[in-house]
C-alpha positions in Angstrom: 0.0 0.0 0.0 2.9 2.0 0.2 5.4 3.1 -2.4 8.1 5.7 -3.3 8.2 8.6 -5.5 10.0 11.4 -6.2 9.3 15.0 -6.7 9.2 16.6 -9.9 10.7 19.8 -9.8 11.2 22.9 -12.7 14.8 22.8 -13.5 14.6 26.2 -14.9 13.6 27.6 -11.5 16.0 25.6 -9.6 18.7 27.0 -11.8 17.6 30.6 -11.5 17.7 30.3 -7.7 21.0 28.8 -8.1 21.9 31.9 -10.2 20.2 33.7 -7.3 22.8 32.4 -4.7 21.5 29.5 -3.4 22.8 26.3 -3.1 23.3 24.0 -5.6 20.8 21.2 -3.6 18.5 23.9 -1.8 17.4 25.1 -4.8 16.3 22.0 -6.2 14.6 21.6 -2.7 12.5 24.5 -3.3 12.0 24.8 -6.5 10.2 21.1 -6.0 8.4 22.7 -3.3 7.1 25.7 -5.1 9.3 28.8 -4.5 10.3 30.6 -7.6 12.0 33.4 -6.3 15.1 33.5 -3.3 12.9 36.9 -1.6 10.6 34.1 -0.9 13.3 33.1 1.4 13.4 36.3 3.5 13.2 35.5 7.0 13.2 38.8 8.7 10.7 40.7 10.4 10.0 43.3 7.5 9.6 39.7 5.0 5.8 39.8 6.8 2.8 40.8 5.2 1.1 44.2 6.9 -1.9 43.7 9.3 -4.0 45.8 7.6 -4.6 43.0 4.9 -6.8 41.4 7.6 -10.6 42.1 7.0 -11.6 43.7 10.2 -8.2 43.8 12.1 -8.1 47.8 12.1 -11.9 47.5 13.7 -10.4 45.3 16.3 -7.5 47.3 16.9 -9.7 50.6 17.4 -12.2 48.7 19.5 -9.4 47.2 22.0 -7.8 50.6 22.6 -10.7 52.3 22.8 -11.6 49.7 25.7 -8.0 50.0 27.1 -8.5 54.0 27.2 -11.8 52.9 28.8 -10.1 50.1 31.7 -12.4 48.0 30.6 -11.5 44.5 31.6 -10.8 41.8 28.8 -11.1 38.4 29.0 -9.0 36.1 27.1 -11.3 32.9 26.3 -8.4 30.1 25.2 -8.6 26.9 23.7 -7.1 23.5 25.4 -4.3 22.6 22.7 -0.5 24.1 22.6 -1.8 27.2 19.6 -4.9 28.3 22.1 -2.1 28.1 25.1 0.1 30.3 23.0 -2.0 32.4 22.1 -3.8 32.9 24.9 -0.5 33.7 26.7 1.0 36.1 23.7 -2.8 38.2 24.2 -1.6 38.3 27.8 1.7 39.4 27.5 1.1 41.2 24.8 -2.2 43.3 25.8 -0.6 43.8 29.8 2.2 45.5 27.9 0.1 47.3 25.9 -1.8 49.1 29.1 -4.7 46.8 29.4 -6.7 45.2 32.0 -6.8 41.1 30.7 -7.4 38.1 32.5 -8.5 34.6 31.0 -10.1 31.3 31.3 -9.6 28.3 29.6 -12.3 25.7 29.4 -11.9 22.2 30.9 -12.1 19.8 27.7 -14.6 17.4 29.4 -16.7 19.6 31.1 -17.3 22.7 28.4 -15.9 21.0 25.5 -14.6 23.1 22.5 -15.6 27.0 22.0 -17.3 29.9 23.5 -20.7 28.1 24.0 -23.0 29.9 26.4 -22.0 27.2 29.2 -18.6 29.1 29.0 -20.0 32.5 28.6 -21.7 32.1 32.0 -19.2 30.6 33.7 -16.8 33.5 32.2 -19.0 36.0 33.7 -19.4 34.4 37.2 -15.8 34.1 37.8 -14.0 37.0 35.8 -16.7 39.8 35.7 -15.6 40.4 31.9 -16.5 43.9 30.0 -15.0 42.3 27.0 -14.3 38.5 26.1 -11.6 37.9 23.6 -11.4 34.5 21.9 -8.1 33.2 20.7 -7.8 29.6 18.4 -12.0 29.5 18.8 -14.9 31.2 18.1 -15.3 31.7 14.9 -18.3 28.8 14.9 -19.5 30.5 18.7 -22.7 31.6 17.3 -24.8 30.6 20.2 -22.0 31.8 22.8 -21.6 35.5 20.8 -25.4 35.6 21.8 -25.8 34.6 25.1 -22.7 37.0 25.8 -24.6 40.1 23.8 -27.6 39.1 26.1 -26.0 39.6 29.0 -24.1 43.2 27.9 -20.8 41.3 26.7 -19.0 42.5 23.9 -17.4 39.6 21.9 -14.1 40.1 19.7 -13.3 36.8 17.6 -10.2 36.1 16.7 -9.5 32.5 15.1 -8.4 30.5 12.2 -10.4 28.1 12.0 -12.8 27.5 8.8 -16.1 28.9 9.4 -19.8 27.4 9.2 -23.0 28.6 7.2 -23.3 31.5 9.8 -20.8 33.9 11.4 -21.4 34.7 15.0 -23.0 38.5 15.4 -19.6 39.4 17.5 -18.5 42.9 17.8 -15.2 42.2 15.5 -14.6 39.1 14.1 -10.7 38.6 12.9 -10.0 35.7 11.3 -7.7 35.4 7.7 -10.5 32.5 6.5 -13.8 34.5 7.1 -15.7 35.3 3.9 -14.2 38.3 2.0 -11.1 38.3 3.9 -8.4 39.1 1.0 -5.2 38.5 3.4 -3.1 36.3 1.2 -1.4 34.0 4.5 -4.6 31.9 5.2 -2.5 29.5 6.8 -1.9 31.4 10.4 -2.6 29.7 13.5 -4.6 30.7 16.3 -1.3 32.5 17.6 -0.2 33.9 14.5 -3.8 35.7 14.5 -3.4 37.1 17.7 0.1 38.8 17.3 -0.8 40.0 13.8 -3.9 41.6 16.1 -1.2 42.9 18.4 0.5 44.5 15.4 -2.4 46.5 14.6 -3.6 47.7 18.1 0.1 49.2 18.6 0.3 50.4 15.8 -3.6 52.5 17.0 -1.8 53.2 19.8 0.9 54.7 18.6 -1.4 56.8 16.0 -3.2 58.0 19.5 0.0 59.2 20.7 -0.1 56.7 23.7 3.4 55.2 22.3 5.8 56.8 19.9 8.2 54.2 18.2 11.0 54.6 21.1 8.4 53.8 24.1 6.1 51.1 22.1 6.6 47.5 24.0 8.5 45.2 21.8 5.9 42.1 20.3 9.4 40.8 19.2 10.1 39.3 22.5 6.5 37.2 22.2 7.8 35.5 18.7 9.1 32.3 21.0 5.8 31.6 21.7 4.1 32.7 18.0 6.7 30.0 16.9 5.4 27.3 19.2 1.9 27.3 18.6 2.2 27.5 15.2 4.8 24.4 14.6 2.7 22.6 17.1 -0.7 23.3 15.2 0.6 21.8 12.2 -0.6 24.6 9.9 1.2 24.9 6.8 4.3 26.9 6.9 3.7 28.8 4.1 6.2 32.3 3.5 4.8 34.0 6.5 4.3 31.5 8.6 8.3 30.2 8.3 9.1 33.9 8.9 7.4 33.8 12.0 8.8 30.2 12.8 12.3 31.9 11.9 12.1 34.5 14.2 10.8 32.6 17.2 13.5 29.8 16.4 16.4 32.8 16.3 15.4 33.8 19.6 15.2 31.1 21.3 18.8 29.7 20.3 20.1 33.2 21.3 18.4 31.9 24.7 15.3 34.8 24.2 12.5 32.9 25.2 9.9 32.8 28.0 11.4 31.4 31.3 8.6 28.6 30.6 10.1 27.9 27.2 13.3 27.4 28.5 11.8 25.5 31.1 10.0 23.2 28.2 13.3 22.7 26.6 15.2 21.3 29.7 11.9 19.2 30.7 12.5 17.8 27.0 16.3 17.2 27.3 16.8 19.7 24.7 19.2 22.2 24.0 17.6 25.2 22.6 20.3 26.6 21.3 20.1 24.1 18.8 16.2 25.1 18.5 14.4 22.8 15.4 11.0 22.6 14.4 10.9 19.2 15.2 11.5 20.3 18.9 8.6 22.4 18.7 6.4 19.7 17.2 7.6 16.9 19.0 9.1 17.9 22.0 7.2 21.1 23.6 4.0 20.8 21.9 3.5 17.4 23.3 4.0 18.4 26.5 2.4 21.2 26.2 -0.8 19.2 24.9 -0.5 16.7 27.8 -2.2 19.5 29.9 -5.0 19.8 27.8 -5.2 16.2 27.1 -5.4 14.8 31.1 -5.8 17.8 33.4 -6.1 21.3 32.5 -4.7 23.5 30.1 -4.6 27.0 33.1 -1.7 24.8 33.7 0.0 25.3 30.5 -0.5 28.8 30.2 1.0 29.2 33.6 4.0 28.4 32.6 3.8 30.1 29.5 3.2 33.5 31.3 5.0 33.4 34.5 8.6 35.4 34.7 9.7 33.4 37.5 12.3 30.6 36.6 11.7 28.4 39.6 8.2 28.3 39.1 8.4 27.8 34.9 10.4 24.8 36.0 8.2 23.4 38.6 5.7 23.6 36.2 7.4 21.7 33.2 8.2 19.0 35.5 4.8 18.3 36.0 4.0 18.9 32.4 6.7 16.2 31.7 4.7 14.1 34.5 2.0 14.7 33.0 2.9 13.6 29.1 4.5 10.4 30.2 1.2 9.4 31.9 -0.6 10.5 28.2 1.9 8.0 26.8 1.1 5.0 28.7 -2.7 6.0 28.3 -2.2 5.9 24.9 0.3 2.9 24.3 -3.3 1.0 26.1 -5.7 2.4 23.9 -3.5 1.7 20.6 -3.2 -2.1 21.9 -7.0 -2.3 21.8 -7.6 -0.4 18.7 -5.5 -2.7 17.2 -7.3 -5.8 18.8 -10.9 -4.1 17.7 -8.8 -3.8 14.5 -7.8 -7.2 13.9 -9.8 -8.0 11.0 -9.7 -5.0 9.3 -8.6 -4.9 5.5 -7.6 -1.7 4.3 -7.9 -2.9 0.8 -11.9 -3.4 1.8 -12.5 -0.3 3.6 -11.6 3.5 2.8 -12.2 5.0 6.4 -11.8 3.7 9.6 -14.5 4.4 13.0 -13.9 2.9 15.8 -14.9 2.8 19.7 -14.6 1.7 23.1 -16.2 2.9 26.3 -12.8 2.5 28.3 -10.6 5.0 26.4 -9.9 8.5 27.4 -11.4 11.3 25.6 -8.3 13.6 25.8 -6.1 10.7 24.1 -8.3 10.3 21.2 -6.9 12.5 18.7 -3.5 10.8 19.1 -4.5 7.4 18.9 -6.7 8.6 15.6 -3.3 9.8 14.0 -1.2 6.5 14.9 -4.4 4.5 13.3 -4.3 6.8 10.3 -0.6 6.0 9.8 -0.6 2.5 10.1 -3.4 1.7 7.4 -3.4 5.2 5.7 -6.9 5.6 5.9 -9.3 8.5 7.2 -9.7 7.6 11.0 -12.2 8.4 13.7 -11.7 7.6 17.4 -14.6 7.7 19.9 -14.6 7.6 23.6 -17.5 8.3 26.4 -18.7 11.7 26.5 -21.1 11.4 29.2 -25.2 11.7 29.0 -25.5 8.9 26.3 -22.7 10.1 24.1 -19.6 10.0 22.6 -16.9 11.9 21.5 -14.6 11.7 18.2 -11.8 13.1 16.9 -10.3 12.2 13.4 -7.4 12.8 11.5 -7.3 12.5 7.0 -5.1 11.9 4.4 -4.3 13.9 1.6 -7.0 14.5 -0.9 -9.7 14.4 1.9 -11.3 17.1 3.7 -12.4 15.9 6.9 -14.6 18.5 8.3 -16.5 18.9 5.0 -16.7 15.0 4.7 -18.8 15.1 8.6 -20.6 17.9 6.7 -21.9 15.4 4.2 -22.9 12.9 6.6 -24.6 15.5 8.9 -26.7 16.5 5.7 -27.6 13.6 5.2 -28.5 12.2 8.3 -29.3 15.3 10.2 -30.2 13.3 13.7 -26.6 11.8 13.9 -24.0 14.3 14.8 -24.8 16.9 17.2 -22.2 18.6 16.8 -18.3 18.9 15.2 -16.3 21.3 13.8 -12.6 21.4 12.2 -10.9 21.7 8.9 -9.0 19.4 6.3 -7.0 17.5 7.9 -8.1 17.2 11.5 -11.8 17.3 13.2 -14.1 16.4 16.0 -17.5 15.3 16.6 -19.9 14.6 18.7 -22.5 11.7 18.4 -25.7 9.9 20.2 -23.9 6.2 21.5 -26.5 4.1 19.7 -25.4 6.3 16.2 -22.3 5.1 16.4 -22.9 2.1 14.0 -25.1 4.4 12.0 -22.0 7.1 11.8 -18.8 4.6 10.8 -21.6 3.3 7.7 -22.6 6.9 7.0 -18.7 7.7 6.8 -17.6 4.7 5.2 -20.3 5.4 2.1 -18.8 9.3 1.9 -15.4 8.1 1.5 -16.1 5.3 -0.8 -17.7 8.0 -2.8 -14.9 10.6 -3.2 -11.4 8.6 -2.5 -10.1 6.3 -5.6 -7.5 3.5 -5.2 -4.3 6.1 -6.2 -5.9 8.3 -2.8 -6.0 5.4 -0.7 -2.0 4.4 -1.7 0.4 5.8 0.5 3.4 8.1 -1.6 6.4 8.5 0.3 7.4 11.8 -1.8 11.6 12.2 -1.7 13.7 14.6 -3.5 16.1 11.9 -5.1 19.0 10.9 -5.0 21.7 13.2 -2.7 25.4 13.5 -4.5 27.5 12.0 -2.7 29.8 15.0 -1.8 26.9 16.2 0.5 26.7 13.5 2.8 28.3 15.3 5.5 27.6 16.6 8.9 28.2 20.8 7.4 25.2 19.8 5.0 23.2 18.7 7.6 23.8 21.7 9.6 22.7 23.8 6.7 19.9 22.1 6.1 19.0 22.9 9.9 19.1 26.2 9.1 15.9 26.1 7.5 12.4 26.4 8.5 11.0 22.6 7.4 7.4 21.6 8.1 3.9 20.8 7.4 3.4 22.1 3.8 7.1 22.5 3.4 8.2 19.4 3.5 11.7 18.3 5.4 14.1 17.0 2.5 13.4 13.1 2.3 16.1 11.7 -0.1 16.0 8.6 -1.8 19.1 5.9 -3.3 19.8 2.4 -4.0 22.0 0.6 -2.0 23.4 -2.4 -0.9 22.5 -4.0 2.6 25.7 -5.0 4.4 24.9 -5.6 7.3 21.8 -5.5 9.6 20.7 -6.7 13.1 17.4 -5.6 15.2 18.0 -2.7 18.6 16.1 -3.0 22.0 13.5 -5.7 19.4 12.0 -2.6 17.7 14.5 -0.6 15.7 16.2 -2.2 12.8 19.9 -1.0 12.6 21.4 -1.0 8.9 25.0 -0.7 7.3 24.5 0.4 3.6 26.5 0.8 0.8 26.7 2.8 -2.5 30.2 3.4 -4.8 31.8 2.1 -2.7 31.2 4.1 0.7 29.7 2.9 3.9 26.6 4.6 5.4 25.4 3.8 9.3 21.3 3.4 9.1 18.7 3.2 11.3 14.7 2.6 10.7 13.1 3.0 13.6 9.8 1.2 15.0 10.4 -1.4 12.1 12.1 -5.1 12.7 11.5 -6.8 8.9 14.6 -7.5 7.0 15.2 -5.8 3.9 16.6 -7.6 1.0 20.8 -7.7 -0.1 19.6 -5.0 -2.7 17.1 -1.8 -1.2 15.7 1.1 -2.4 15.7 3.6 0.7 13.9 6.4 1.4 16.1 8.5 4.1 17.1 11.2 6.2 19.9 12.7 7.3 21.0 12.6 10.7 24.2 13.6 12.5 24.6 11.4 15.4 27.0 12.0 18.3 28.5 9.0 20.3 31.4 9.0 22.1 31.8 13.3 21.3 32.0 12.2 17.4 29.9 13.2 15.4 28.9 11.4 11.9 26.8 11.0 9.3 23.7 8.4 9.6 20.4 7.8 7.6 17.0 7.9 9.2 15.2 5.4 7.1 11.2 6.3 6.4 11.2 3.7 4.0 12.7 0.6 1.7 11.4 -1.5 -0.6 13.3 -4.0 -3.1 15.3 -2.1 -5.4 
């Protein structure tokens, strides 16, 4: 189900970037990836596009320093994953520094679920007495919260990035790149990136008001650590802006710029963030970050996102770190029995999968969803108990398959089986009656049966070819790290024929290769897989500078092999 392929790219282009400076194999890279011009590069702070591209975002600015000039008191309303804790803690750091009066909630998952529903509005108003609620990574689909907080003399400002519904909710200002008739070109933000582009314009108000002149105006620089964070961890495509932004935050925090409860994050991870990846961000911090959400409560999270005292920041990420290795185990359990409920499934006679069990946890769900959906490549759906006869799912899809628009379908056409869900291509969630649940995984099954063909359901590891050899060193890879990789912008993922010298299975999970090609030896590793390969392999690789002993050499991440 699974095969490799390389990426076509337009020599042409690669060669005009190559005239443009770049290096010989980056600009094959991007060219293959879409970039036609080395500006596109640009990662410095003027490289991003103006605020006032954003439909409404001068209305917003206006509003919030009118209501700062007023001491009105805002609350932040934040969402339980690692973008809502970023940017729920950049609109604190940010607005405190910009004269106003902000506190915020953040709802417990299991209790309030997703949103500003009127369930949060009241609870909002009876332990934070807000003039103005502020939503960050939500609201956008809030139409019954907006209303219930209008009722009650609330004054709502949205901002979000999330795809909206049929309706918009009737707040005050509604920022939000995807809204109808927005024209801003970087529809890719996340929740975080919407809030400091928000920040961006209300300074700029400010300064126009004479509150701030461009010596005295509080530097949104030093909040770019966290902008970076949420947006990695969101997996929103890093489009020009968004690797700008990722730049930026990544620059500061190897320069050791950061949040005391970044650094904190980094030594809870064991790593150094002076050497500061995207991959730490994804796979490191956001995970932890996550856990909080996931198990106990996000306030937690945010804590250390917003404190300025070390001790405390580190306190914190210990338990954060506590906290994720317990989400681990939880889900290690719940994979073992979606694999049992799994046993006789046959992705060649299925194209999505549903699946449910009253004993999992509801915070785990998504993760377990995303190991499924690797495994057998298939749009997945995991439920768990949501309490009062129903259950909860979150999915995650495969290219070529919108998820929220496929739930769309089935709620059309069964209107009395979802109460509720929400999302956008790639990842949703969902709500549905416990006795539906049979009724759902059909109603699913018959949507994707109807718009994925075989070539959708085969798995494409994309590479950029074959590496020369001169470039299989440890400066390469160090260049290479220089770069902002990530969703939408893909890591380079190289791909040879070589010949299997040697290998022998690590710890019975990890199979550990010598290769060879013209002649030179090549350390390998493939993690998570134990099958043999054959004397002759085509690989699909990384590369990987791996210290042992304090030297350094080159090795291969295998993602794939098949016979060559």
């Amino acid at each position: 189900m699974t095969r490799i392929a390389t990426r076509p790219y337009p020599f042409r282009t690669a060669e005009m970037l190559r005239q443009q400076g770049v290096h010989p194999v980056l600009a094959r890279l991007y060219a293959a990836r879409g970039l036609s011009d080395a500006r596109e590069l640009a990662s410095e702070l003027t490289a991003l596009i103006a605020p006032s591209g954003m439909l409404q975002i001068d209305a917003a600015a206006s509003y919030l320093a009118d209501a700062i000039g007023a001491r009105k008191k805002l609350v932040i309303v934040a969402d339980y994953d690692c973008d809502g804790a970023t940017a729920c803690a950049v609109a604190l750091r940010g607005l405190r520094a910009l004269g106003a009066r902000v506190d915020f909630i953040v709802p417990n998952r299991f209790e309030y679920g997703y949103g500003l529903t009127p369930e949060i509005v009241e609870l909002t108003v009876r332990e934070k007495q807000p003039d103005v609620i502020v939503t960050v990574d939500n609201g956008i689909a809030s139409v019954d919260g907006v209303a219930e907080a209008q009722r009650r003399g609330i004054d709502v400002v949205v901002t979000d990035h999330h795809l909206p519904g049929d309706h918009l909710p009737d707040a005050r200002v509604i920022v939000n790149p995807n809204q109808p008739n927005c024209g801003f070109p970087s529809k890719n933000l996340a929740g975080v990136g919407v809030m400091f582009y928000v920040l961006l314009a209300l300074r700029a108000e400010l300064r126009r008001r004479g509150v701030f002149d461009a010596q005295t105006q509080p530097k949104l620089d030093a909040l770019l650590d966290l902008v970076a964070l949420g947006t990695v961890a969101d997996v929103v495509k890093l489009d020009a802006n968004n690797r700008v932004l990722v730049a930026q935050g990544l620059k500061r925090m190897r320069a050791g710029k950061m949040q005391p409860g970044v650094a904190a994050l980094f030594r809870a991870a064991g790593r150094e963030a002076r050497n500061a990846t995207p991959f730490d961000l994804g796979f490191a911090l956001g995970p932890r970050l996550n856990a909080a959400g996931r198990l106990a409560d996000m306030s937690l999270g945010i804590e250390c996102l917003t404190t300025d005292d070390e001790g405390r920041a580190w306190a914190i990420a210990q338990q954060l770190d506590a906290i994720n290795r317990e989400r681990r185990d939880i889900e290690a359990d719940m994979q073992d029995t979606a694999l049992l409920l799994l046993d006789a499934f046959d992705p060649r006679d299925k194209t999505t999968i549903a699946v449910y069990d009253d004993s999992w946890h509801q915070g785990v769900i998504g993760i377990v969803a995303s190991r499924l959906k690797d495994k057998f490549y298939r749009p997945t759906i995991t439920f768990a108990p949501g309490g009062e006869g129903l259950i909860k799912g979150s999915g995650r899809s495969i290219a070529g398959f919108h998820l929220r628009d496929a739930l769309d379908l089935v709620s059309k056409q069964a209107p009395s089986m979802i109460t509720k869900f929400g999302g956008h291509a790639m990842a949703a969630g969902l709500t549905v009656r416990a006795e539906a649940f049979e009724g759902f995984a059909a109603a699913f099954e018959a949507v994707g049966r109807a718009s994925l063909d075989d070539a959708q359901l085969e798995r494409v590891i994309e590479t950029d070819g074959a590496l020369e050899e001169a470039y299989y060193t440890t400066q390469f890879i160090e260049l290479l790290g220089t770069q902002v990789w990530g969703q939408g912008f893909a890591p380079p993922l190289f791909c040879d024929e070589f010949r299997v010298v040697n290998q022998k299975i690590l710890k019975d999970k990890h199979l550990k290769l010598l290769l060879e090609k013209d002649g030179r030896r090549y350390d390998a590793i493939w993690f998570g897989h134990v099958d043999s390969l054959p004397e002759r392999a085509r690989v699909a690789f990384r590369l990987d500078a791996n210290e042992y002993n304090g030297v350094t050499r080159v090795q291969l991440l295998v993602e794939h092999a098949e016979p060559a």
